[in-house]
N, C-alpha and C positions, 0 to 999 in steps of 0.2 A: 188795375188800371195803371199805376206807377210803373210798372215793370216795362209795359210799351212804350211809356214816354219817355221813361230811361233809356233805352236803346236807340227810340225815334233821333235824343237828343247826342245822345254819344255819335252814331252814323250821323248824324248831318255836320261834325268835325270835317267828316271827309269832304265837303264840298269846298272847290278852291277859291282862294279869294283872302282879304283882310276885313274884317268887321265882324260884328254880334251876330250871333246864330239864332235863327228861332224856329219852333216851329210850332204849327197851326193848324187846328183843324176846323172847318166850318160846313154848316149846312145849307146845302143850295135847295131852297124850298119849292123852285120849279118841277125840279126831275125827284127829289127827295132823297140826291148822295148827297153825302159827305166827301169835303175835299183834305188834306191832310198836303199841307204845306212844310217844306224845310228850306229855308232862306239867309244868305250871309246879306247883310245892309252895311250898306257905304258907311265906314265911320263919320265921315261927313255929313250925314243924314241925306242926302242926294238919293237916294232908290237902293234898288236891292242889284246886286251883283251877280247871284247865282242865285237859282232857286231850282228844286225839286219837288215834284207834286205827283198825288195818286187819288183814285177816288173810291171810294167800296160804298155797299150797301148800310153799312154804320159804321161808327165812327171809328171801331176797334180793325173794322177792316180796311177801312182807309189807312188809319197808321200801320198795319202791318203789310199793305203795299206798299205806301210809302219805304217803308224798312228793307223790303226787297229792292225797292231803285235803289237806296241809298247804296245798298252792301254791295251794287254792281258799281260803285264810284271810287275810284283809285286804286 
């Protein structure tokens, strides 16, 4: 599991902007994906600036769609 979210976290560098990077995975219990977020937040705490998102059938394939937007970024 660490392996993906070390990648997840290194590729979401790529997205442009100034602020804390994070990312997130959660479960949407209507449809039952998973969504895999990566996001730079205003250091001012004001919202999020750029974000990148992907959905898979669990959580490991969320992140590693996720992982594929990301590597298309810069």
């Amino acid at each position: 599991m660490s392996d993906i979210w070390t990648r997840a976290q290194g590729l979401a560098l790529r997205l442009p902007g100034a602020g804390k990077r994070s990312v997130r995975v959660v479960h949407y219990h209507e449809t039952g994906e998973f969504i895999a977020t990566a996001c730079v937040n205003v250091p001012t705490g004001s919202g999020v600036v750029e974000c990148a998102a992907a959905t898979g059938r669990t959580w490991e394939d969320a992140l590693e769609a996720l992982e594929a937007r990301l590597k298309g970024i810069g």
